[in-house]
N, C-alpha and C positions, 0 to 999 in steps of 0.2 A: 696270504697277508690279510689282518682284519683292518675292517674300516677304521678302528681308530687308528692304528699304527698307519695306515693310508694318509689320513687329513695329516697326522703329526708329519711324514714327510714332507706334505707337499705344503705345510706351513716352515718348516724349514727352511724350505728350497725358496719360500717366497721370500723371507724374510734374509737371507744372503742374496739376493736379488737387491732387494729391497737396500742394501747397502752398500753393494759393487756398483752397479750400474748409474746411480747417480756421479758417483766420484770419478769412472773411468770415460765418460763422455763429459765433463765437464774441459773447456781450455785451458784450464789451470794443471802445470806440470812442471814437473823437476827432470825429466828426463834426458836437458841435454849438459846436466850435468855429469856428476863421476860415473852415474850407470849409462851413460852413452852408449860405451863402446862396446859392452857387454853382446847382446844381439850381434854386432857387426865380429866381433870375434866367433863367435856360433857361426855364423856364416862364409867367414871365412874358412874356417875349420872346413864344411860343406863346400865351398870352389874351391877354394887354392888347398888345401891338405893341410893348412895348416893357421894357428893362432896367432902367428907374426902377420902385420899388418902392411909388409911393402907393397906388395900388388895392388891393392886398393889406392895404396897414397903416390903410387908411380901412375897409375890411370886416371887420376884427378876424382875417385869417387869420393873418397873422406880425407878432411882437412889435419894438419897436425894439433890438435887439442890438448890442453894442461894436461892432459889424461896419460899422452902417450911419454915413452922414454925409449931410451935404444938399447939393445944389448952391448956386451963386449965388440959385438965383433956388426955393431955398425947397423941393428935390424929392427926397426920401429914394433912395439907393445903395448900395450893397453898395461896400466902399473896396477889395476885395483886386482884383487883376487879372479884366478881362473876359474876356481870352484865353478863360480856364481853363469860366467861366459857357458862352461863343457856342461852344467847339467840344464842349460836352455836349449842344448842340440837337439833333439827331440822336437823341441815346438815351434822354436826356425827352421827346422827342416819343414815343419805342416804346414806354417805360415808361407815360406818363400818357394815351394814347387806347389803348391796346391791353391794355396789365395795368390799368390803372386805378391809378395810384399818384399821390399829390396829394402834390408835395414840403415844400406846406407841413404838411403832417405829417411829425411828428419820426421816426414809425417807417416811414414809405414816403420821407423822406429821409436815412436815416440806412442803410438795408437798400439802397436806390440806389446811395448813394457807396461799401458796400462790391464792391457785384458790380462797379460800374465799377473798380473798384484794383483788384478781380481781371483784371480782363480786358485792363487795360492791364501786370499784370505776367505776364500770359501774352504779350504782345506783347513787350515785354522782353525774359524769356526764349527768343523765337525769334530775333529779331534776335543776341540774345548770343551762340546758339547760332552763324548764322551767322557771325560775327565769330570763334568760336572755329575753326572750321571752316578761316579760312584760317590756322589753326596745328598743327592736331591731326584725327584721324579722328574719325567720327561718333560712339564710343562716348566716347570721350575729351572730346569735344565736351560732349554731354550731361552727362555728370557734372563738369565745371567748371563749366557756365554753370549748373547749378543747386547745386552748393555754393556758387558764389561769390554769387549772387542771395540763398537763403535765408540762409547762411551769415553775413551783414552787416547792417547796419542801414538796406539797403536795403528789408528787410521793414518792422523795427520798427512804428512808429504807419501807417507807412506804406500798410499794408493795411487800415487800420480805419478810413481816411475818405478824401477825394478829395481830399488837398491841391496847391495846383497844384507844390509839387516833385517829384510822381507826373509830371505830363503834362513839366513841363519835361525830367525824367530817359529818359522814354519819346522828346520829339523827340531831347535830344544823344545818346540811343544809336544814333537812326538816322544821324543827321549824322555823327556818328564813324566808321558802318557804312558812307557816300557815302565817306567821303575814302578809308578804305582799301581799298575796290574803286578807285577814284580813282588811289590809289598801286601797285596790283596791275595795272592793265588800260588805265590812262593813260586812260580815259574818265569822264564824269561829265554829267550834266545841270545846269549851273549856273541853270535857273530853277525847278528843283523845289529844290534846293540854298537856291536867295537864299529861297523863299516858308517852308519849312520853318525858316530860320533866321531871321525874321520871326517864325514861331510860337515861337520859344523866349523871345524878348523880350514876346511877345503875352504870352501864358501866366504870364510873372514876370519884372521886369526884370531879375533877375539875370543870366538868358539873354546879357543885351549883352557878357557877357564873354566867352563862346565866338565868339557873332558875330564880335566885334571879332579873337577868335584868328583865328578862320576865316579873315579878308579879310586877316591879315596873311601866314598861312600860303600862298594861294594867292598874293598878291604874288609872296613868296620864293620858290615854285617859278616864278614867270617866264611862268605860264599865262596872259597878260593875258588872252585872249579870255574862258575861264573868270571869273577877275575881276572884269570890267568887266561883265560878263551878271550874275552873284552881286550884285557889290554895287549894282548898275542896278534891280533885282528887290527885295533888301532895301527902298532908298530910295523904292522907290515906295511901297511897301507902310507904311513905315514914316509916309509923308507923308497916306496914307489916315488912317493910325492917326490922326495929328495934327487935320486935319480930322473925324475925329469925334468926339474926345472934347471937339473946339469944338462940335460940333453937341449934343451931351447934356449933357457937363457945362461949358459956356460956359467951358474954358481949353485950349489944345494937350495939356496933361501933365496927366494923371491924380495924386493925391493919393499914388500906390502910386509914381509916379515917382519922387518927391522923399525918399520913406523912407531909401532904400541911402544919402543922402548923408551922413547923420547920422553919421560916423567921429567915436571917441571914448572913453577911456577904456582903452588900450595899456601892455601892458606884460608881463615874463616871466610873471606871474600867468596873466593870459590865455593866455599860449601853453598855460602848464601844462594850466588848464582846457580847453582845447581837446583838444589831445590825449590829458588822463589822466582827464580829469573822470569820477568815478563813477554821474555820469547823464546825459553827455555825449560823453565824451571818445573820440577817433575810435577808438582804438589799442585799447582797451577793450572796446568793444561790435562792434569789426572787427579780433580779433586772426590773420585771415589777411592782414590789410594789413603786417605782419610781414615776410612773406616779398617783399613788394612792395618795402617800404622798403630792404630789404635786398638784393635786384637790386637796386634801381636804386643802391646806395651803393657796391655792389662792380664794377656795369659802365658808372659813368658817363663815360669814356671812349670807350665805344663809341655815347655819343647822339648827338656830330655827326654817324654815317655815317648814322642815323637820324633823317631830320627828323620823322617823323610821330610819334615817340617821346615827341623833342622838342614838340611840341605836346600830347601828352597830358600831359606833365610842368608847362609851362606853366598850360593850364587847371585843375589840381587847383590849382599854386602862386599864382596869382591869389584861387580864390577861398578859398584858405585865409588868404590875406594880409586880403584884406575882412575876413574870418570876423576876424581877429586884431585889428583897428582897430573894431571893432563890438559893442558892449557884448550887444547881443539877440542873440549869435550861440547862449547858452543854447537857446535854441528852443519855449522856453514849455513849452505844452501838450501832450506827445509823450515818445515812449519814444527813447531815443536821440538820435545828433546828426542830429535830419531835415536841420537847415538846410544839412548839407553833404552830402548826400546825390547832389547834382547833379555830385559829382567823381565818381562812382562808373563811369559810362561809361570814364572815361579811366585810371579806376584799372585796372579788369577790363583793358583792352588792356597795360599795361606786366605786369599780373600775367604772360599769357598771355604778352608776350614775354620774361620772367623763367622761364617753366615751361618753355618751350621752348630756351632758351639754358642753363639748368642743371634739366634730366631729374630731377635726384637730388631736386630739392625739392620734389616733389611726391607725395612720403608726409609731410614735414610741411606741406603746403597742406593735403591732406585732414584732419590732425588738429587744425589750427587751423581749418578750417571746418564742423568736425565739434563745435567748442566755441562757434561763430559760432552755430551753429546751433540750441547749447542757449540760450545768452545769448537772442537775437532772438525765435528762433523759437518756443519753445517761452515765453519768460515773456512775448511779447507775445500771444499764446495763453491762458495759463492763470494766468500771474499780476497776478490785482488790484488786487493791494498794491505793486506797483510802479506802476499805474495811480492811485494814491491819493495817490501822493505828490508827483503835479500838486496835486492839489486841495489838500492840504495847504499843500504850500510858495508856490501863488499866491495863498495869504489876503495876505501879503506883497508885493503887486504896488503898485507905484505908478509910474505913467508917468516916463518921466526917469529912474528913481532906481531901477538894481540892485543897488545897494552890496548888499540885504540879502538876497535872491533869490543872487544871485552866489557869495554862502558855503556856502550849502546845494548849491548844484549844483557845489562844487569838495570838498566834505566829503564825508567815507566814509562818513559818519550816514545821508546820504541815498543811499545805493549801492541804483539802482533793480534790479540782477541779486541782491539779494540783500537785497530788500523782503519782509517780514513782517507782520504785527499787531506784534509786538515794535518793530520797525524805525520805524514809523510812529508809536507811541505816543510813543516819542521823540522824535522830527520832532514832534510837536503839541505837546510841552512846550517844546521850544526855539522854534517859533515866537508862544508867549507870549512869552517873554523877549525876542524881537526884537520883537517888538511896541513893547514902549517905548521901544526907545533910539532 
């Protein structure tokens, strides 16, 4: 190995340091939300044999939480995706025989899900790295792939608990990473391909909408043999899926299935929220997606020579459309827009081929990721009071019914980059008032 490719490592390794480690010892966390029970299902798997949750809630170790629900036949579960629980086995296993960490404690599973968000956006970050690599040299490389990483709201809540839009965004950057070696080298292994794109639907159904890109994308390049291997691989795996959750939860489709179907509630409002919203809005909390928008507005002409472009353009536009017909696209309990978080793969590839087709913009990418960076990075870090005004604004929760929740996260009152004691006192007097209508 030469010394330079030496220092360049080991400025990597500092500079993913450099951005784990703050976020994952900070007491700022989400994790005894929807990814609670995730770890404690891993662990149960590991004592009792299995992912149903009685044993623990007949011993008084874990409480019944919004999370869980019962099967047919009477057996307390965890309702968010398994995926996200069976591929943590592995490192609850390291964690609970070797450190001694019992996830049903709040602080050996809450201390859990942040080193894993760490280490999966160390993985991120090398993959990105690569990916930049087939556009720019090493040094060049580096310093995008981690401005664009911390710079967004790929961080956000995102490192302070183990939600599966972690792992989903962690497999579509490799898959993105497959196609355009794919597209570079004309080779690909289409059964590591179909099983990994299996895990993104595993992990969160949302996933099915890269899938679904994926298989139309190799269509259209005319690959059948690829093709037909890919989606041969998916379907098997997909027909496992089915078969089991007959075996556990006595139906083909899980309860997490049937969520996405819920469209409802559309309208320019929503777009607004979506993209401007002061505790949501994409544009907002990722004002280097700016310069994205704006490549792709001045060279869309040049997308048909570009199909893989084309595909990355696609995947954000899908699931920004869901996001748009989708009342909970708010995102609950979280700093930012988590829920679209999983466009992020496909944004960084048009970014990088917007940096590379216009040179010149890329002293304003650095200074809009340089403010990404104060936004995300720094108030998911150190401010609380933006972390307060979940707690606040969800006394106002009622299932079915965001009319009132909805206001707050498109209002400037509630502007979580620039949350206060002040900011919040406010938010608590207005959610009396909405209290009674």
């Amino acid at each position: 190995m030469s010394v330079d490719r030496a220092k360049l490592i080991l400025k990597f390794v500092l500079l993913a340091l450099l951005g784990v480690i703050p976020l994952i010892t900070t007491d700022i966390h989400y994790g005894g939300g929807d990814p609670y029970y995730g770890p404690i299902d891993a662990q149960s798997i590991l004592e009792n044999g299995t992912i149903l949750l009685d044993d623990y809630i007949e011993s008084g170790r874990i409480h019944i939480g919004y999370q869980l629900r019962k099967t047919r036949d009477g057996r307390f579960y965890n309702k968010y995706p398994d995926g996200t629980s069976i591929l943590q086995i592995p490192f609850v296993a390291i964690a609970h025989y070797i450190f001694k960490m019992d996830m049903t404690e709040r602080r050996h599973n809450y201390r859990f899900q942040k080193i894993m968000a760490g280490i999966i956006f160390i993985l991120i970050f090398l993959i990105f790295y690569r990916i930049s690599r087939l556009y720019f040299d090493e040094r060049k490389s580096l310093l995008i792939s981690f401005m664009f990483i911390w710079g967004t709201s790929m961080v956000g809540s995102n490192l302070a608990s183990l939600w599966t839009h972690l792992m989903l965004m962690l497999l579509s950057t490799l898959v993105i990473y497959m196609l355009l070696i794919y597209e570079k080298r004309a080779t690909i292994k289409p059964y590591i391909l179909g099983t990994i794109l299996f895990l993104t639907f595993f992990v969160r159904q949302t996933g099915v909408f890269l899938v679904i890109s994926v298989f139309i994308y190799l269509f259209l390049k005319r690959d059948f043999r690829v093709f037909f291997k890919t989606v041969l691989v998916s379907f098997i795996f997909f027909l496992l899926y089915m078969v089991y959750n007959y075996l556990v939860y006595k139906t083909p489709f899980s309860l997490y299935d049937t969520w996405g179907l819920r469209f409802h509630n559309y309208g320019l409002r929503n777009l607004y929220c979506l993209l401007t919203s002061p505790t949501r809005g994409l544009f907002v909390f990722n004002p280097v997606l700016l310069i994205t928008a704006a490549g792709v507005f001045l060279y869309w002409k040049e997308f048909p020579k570009h199909f893989r472009y084309l595909l990355m353009l696609w995947i954000t536009g899908i699931i920004l459309m869901v996001s748009y017909f989708w009342t909970a696209w708010w995102g609950g309990w979280a700093y930012g827009p988590r829920l679209l978080v999983e466009i992020f793969p496909g944004l960084f590839v048009l970014t990088l081929w917007v940096l590379k087709r216009n040179p010149n913009l890329f002293r304003y990418f650095l200074l809009l990721s340089i403010a990404g960076l104060f936004i995300n990075f720094v108030n998911s870090v150190k401010n609380k009071y933006a972390h307060d005004i979940n707690r606040i604004v969800y006394t106002l929760y009622s299932p079915g019914d965001y009319s009132k929740i909805e206001w707050f996260y498109c209002s400037w009152e509630a502007n979580q980059i620039l949350a206060s004691p002040y900011t919040n006192r406010v938010l608590e007097r207005r959610v009396e008032m909405f209290k009674d209508r």
